[in-house]
C-alpha positions as CSV (number, residue, x, y, z in Angstrom):
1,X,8.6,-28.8,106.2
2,X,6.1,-30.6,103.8
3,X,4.8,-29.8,100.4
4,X,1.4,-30.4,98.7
5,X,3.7,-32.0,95.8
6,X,5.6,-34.6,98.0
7,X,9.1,-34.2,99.3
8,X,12.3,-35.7,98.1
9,X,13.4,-38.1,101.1
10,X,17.2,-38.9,102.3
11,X,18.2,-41.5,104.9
12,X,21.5,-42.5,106.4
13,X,23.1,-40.4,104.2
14,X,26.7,-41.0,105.0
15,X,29.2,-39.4,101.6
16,X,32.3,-37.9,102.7
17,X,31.4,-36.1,106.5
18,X,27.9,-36.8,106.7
19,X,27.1,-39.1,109.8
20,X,23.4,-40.6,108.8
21,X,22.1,-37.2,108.0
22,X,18.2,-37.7,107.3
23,X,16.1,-35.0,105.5
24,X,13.1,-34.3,103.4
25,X,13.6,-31.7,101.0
26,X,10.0,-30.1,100.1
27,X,9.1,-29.9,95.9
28,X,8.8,-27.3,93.9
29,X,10.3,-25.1,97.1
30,X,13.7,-22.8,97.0
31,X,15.5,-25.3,99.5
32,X,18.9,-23.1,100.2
33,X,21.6,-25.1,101.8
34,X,23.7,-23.3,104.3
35,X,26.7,-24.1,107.1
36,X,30.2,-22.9,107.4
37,X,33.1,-24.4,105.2
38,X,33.0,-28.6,105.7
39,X,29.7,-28.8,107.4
40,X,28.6,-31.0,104.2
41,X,26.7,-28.8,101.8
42,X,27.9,-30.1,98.4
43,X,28.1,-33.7,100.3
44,X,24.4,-33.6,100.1
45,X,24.1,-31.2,97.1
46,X,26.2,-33.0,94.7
47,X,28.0,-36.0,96.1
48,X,24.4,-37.4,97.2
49,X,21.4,-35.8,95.3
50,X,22.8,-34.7,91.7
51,X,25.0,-38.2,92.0
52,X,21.8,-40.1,92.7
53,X,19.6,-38.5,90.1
54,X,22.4,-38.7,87.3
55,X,23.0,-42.7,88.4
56,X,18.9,-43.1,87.7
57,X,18.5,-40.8,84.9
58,X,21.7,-43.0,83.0
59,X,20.0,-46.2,84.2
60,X,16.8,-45.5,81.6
61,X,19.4,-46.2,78.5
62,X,20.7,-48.9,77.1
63,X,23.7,-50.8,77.7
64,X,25.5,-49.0,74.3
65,X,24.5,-45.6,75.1
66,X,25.7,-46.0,78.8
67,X,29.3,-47.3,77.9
68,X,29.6,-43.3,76.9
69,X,28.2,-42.1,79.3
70,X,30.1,-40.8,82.7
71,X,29.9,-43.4,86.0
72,X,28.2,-42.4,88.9
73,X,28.4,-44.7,91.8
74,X,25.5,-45.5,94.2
75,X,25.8,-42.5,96.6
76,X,26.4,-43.9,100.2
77,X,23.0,-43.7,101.9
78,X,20.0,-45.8,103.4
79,X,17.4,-44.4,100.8
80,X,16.7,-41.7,98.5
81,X,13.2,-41.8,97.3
82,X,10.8,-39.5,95.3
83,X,14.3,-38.4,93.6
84,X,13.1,-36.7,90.2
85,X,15.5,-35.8,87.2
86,X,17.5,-33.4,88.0
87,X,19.4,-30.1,86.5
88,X,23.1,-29.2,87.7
89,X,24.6,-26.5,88.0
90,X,27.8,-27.1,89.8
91,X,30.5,-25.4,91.4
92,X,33.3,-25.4,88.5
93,X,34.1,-22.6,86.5
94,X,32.0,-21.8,82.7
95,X,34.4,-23.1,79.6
96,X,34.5,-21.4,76.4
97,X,35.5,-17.3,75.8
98,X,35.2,-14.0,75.9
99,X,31.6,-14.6,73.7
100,X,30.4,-17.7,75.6
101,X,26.6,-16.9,77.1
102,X,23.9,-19.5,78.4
103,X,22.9,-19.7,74.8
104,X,26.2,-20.9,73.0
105,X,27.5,-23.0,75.7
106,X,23.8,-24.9,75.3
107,X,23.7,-24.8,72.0
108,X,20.4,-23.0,71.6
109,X,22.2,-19.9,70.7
110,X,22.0,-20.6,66.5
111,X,18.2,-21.9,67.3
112,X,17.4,-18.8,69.2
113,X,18.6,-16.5,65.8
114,X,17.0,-18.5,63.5
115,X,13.8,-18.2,65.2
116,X,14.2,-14.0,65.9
117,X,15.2,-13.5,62.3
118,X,11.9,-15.7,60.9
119,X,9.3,-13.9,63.0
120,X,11.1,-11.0,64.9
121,X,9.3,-7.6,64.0
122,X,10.8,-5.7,62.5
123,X,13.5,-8.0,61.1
124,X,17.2,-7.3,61.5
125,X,17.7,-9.8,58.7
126,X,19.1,-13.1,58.6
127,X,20.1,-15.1,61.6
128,X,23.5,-13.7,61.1
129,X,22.4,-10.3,62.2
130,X,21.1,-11.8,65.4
131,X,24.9,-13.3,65.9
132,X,27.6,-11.0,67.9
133,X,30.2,-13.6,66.8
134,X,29.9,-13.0,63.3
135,X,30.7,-9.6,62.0
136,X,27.7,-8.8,59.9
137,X,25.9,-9.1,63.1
138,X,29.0,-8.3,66.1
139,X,28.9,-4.5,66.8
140,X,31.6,-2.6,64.6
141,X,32.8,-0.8,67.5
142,X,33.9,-4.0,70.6
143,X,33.3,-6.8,67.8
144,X,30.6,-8.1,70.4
145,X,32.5,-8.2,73.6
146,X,30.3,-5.4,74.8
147,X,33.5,-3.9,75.2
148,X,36.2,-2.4,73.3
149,X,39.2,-4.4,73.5
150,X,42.6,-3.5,71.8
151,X,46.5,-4.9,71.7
152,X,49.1,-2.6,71.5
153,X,51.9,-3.9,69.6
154,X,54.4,-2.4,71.1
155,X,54.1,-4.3,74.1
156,X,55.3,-7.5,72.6
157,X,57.3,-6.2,69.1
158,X,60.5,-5.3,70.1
159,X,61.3,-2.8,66.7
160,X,65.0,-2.7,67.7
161,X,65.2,-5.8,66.4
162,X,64.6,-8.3,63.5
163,X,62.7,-11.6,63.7
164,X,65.7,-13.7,63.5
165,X,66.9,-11.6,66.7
166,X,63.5,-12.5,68.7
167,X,61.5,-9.0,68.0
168,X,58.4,-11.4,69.1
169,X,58.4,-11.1,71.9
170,X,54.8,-12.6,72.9
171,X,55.0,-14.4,76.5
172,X,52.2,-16.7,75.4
173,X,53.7,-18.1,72.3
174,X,55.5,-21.3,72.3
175,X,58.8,-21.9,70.2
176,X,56.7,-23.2,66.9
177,X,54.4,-19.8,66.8
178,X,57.4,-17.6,67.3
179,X,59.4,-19.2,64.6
180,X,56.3,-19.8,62.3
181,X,56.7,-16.0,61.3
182,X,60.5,-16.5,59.9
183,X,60.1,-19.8,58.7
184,X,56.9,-18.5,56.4
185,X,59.5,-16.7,53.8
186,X,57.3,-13.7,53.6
187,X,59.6,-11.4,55.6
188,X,63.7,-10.5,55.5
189,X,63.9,-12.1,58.7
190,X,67.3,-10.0,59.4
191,X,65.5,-6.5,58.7
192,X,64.7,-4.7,61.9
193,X,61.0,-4.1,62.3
194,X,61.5,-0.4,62.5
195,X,62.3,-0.7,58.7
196,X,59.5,-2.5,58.0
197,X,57.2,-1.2,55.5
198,X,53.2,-0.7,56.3
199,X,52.1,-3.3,54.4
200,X,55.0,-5.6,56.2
201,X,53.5,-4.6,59.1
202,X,50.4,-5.0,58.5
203,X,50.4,-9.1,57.0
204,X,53.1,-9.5,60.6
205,X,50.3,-8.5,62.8
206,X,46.8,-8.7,60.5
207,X,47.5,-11.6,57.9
208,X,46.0,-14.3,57.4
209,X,45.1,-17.1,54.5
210,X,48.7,-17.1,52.8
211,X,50.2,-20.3,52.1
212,X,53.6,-21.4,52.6
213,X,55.8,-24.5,52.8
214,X,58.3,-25.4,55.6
215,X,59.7,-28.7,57.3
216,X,58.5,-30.8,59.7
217,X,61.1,-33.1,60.6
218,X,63.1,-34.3,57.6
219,X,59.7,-33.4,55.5
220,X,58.2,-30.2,53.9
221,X,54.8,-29.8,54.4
222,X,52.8,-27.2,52.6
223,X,50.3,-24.7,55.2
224,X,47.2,-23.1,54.6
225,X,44.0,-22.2,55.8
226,X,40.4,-22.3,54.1
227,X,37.3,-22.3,56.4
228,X,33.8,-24.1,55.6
229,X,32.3,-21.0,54.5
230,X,35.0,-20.3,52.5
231,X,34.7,-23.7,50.8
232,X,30.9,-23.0,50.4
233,X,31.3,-19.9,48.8
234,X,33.6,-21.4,46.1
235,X,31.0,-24.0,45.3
236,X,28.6,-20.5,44.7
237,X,31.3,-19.2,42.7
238,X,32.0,-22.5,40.3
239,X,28.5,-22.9,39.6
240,X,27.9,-19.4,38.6
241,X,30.5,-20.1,36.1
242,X,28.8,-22.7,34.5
243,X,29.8,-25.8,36.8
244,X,27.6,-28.5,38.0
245,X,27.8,-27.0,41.7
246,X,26.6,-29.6,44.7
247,X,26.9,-29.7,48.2
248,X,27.0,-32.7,50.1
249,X,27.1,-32.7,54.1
250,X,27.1,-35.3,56.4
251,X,27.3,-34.9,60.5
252,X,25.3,-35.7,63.6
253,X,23.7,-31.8,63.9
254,X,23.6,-28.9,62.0
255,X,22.6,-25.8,63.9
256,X,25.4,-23.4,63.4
257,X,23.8,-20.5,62.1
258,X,26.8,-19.6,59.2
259,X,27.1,-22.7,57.9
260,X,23.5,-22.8,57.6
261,X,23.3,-19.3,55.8
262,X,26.0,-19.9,53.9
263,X,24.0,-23.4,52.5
264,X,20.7,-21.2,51.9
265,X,22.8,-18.9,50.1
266,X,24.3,-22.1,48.1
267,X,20.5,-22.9,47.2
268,X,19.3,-19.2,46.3
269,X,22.8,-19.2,44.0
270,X,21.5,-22.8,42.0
271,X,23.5,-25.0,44.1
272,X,22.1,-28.0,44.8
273,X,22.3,-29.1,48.7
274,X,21.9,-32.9,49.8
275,X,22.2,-33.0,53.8
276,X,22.0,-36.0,55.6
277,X,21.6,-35.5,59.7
278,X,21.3,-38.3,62.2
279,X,20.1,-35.6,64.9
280,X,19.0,-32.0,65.2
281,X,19.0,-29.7,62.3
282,X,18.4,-25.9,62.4
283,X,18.1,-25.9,58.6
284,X,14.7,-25.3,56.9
285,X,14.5,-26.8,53.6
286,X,12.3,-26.7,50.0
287,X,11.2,-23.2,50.9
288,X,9.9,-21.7,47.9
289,X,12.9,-19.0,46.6
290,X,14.7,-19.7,49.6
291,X,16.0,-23.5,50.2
292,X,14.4,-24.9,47.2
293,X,17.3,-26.9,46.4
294,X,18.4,-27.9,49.7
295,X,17.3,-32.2,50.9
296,X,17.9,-33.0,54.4
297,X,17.6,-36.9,54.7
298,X,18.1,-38.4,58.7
299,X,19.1,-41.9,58.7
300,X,19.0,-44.5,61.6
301,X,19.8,-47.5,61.6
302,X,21.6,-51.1,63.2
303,X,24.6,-48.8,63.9
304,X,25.5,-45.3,65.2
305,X,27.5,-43.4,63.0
306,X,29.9,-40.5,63.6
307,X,31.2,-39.8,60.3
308,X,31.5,-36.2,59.2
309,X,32.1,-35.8,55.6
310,X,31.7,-32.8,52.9
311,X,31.9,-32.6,49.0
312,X,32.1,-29.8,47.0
313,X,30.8,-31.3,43.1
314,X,32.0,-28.3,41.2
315,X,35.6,-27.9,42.7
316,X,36.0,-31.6,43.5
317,X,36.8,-31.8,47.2
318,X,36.0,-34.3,49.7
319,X,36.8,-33.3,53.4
320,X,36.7,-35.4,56.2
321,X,36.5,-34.2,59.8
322,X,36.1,-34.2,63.4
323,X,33.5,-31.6,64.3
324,X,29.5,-31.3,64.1
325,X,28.4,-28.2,62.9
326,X,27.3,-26.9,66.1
327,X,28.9,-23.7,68.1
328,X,30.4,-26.2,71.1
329,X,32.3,-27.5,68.0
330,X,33.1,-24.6,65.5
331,X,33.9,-21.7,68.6
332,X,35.1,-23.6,71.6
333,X,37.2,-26.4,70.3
334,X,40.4,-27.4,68.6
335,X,38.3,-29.7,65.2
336,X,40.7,-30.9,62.5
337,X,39.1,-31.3,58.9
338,X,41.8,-32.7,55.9
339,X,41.1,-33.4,52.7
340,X,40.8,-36.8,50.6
341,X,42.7,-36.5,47.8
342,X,43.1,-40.6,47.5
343,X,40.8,-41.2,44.6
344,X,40.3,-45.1,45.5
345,X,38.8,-43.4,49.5
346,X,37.2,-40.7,47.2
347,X,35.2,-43.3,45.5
348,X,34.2,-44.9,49.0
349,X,33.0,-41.5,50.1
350,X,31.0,-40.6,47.4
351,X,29.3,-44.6,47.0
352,X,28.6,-43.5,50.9
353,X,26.7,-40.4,49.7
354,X,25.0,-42.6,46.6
355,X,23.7,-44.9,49.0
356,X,22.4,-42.4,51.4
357,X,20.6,-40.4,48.7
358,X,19.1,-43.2,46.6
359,X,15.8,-42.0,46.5
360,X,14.6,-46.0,47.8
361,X,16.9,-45.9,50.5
362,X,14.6,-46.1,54.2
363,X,15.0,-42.3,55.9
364,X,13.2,-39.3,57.4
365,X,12.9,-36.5,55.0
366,X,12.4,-33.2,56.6
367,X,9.9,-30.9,55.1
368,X,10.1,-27.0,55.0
369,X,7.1,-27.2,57.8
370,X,9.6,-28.8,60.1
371,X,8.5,-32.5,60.5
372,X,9.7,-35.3,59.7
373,X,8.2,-37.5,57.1
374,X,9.3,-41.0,56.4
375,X,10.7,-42.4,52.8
376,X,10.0,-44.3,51.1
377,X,6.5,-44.2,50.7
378,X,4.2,-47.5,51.8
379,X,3.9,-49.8,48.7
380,X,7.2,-48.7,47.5
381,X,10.8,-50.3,47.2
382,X,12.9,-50.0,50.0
383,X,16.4,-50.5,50.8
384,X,19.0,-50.2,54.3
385,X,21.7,-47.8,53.8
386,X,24.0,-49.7,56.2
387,X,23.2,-53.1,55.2
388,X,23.5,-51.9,51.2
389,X,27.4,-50.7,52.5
390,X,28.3,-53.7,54.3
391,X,27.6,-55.5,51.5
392,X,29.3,-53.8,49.2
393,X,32.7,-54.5,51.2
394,X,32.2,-58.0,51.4
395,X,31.2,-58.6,47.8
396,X,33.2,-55.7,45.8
């Protein structure tokens, strides 16, 4: 079967049970692959095709980039020609939750809101609104499951008992969740949850940011829990009381649609906001009474850097941390962020910031029409970031 656009051509193909199969496989045609279990469908599909086409499509980068990327061997076969790039959907099961769709698990999710709630007609408001995992935009009713889901707690609180006599009775939880409850102090751990009070009841099963201490091993650790938006919003609240309120944020992509609300509020509020991005970035800033005060600054150079870092000026917090602010991050995985209370690494992390900010220092500013212009200016001073670091730790 031919096609006016070429075909894709296999010879000798030979991966797993094939014996020298030879094809053509027509372009921009439904091909459907059929056969009964082990008659070589994904042998061709996957081991041979989507192998080949991922083994040329890696090929194009450089040496660097490739060392991170996964290794595909040479599919065993005579030839494989007129191969193009290809897309693959394979046979394993989708990651993520309950709220993972096409859109979050790609990422264009946050992009997707932003754009509805800039030119959608009427306007349900801010991206937020367009968002199903947030609550100012999740249904009240399922909380965005498109179904209404509930725990009943008698299934796994035995009232009979207390917490020191295993009234948890969750089959999920391991032995540090179950004993996180009476090690917290917030309970009588020998009361019997029948005695309980509502308001006992209700931090047991509903609480959440309290603060306790317990031990870990011969130490005592102290526990909380404040999110980004959290931290954002006390930056808001500082400089409403007369503090000097900045924001500085540093990651490889910003495109998580909270964190980006929660920044334009920041800049509506008289926060200034200094972002610097090495790669996609959701935000739009300098609009007039909108992001006015919010600088996004993209900065390549020799090296690639992975360092995510956050200071709040007003309260006087750095945070360091492992995730971008992306949904694939912030909903689907297990990202650690802890503080720098060191004030000799606090003074590294803000001459970092400095350095990236100085106004002569070689960058892509975005503008609030969306491109990219570079800075400095021809005919004007310029200085590398990464050099002007480097050399700073070798002459101090």
């Amino acid at each position: 079967m031919g096609s006016p656009y070429g075909n894709i051509e296999v010879r000798g193909a030979r991966e797993n049970n094939l014996k020298d199969v030879t094809l053509q496989i027509p372009k921009r045609k439904l091909t459907i692959f059929t056969g009964v279990s082990g008659s070589g469908k994904s042998s061709i599909v996957f081991d041979t095709l989507a192998t080949e086409a991922q083994r040329q499509l890696y090929e194009n980068f450089s040496l660097f980039i490739r060392s991170f990327l996964p290794k595909y061997p040479q599919p065993d076969a005579d030839a494989i020609e007129n191969l193009t790039m290809a897309v693959i959907v394979d046979q394993k099961r989708l990651g993520g939750g309950s709220h993972s769709t096409v859109g979050t698990v790609t990422d264009i999710h946050g992009v997707l809101r932003l754009l509805f709630s800039r030119v959608g007609k009427p306007s349900a408001g801010g991206a937020i609104a367009y968002s199903f995992n947030d609550p100012r935009g999740a249904c009240p009713e399922c909380g965005g499951l498109g179904k209404k889901v509930g725990v009943a707690s008698d299934d796994f609180l035995d009232l009979s008992k207390s917490l020191n006599e295993g009234a948890i009775q969750v089959p999920f939880f391991g032995e540090w969740e179950a004993q996180a409850y009476t090690l917290s102090g917030f309970f009588d751990n020998n009361k019997k949850l029948s005695k309980f009070t509502k308001d006992e009841m209700d931090l047991l099963l509903y609480g959440k940011d309290r603060k306790f201490k317990t031990k870990l091993g011969e130490k005592t650790i102290n526990l909380t829990y404040a999110g980004i938006i959290e931290r954002i919003e006390r930056e808001i609240a500082a400089n409403r009381d007369g503090a000097e309120g900045r924001i500085r944020l540093k990651a490889n992509a910003l495109v998580d649609e909270q964190v980006i609300d929660a920044l334009y509020r920041a800049s509506q509020a008289g926060v200034r906001v200094e972002v610097v991005v090495r790669g996609i970035c959701a935000l739009k800033p300098g609009a007039p009474g909108y992001s006015e005060n919010i600088v996004v600054r993209s900065i390549l150079g020799r090296f690639l850097e992975h360092s995510r870092i956050i200071h709040f000026s007003a309260i006087d917090e750095f945070w360091i941390g492992s995730a971008d602010m992306m949904h694939r991050n912030l909903d689907r995985r297990v990202e650690v962020m802890a503080q720098v209370k060191d004030p000799r690494l606090t003074a590294q992390l803000d001459d970092m910031f400095e350095s990236a900010m100085d106004p002569a220092t070689r960058c892509w500013e975005l503008g609030a029409d969306g491109h990219w212009t570079a800075s400095p200016q021809e005919g004007h001073t310029v200085r590398d970031h990464q050099v002007s670091l480097m050399e700073r730790r070798r002459h101090p």
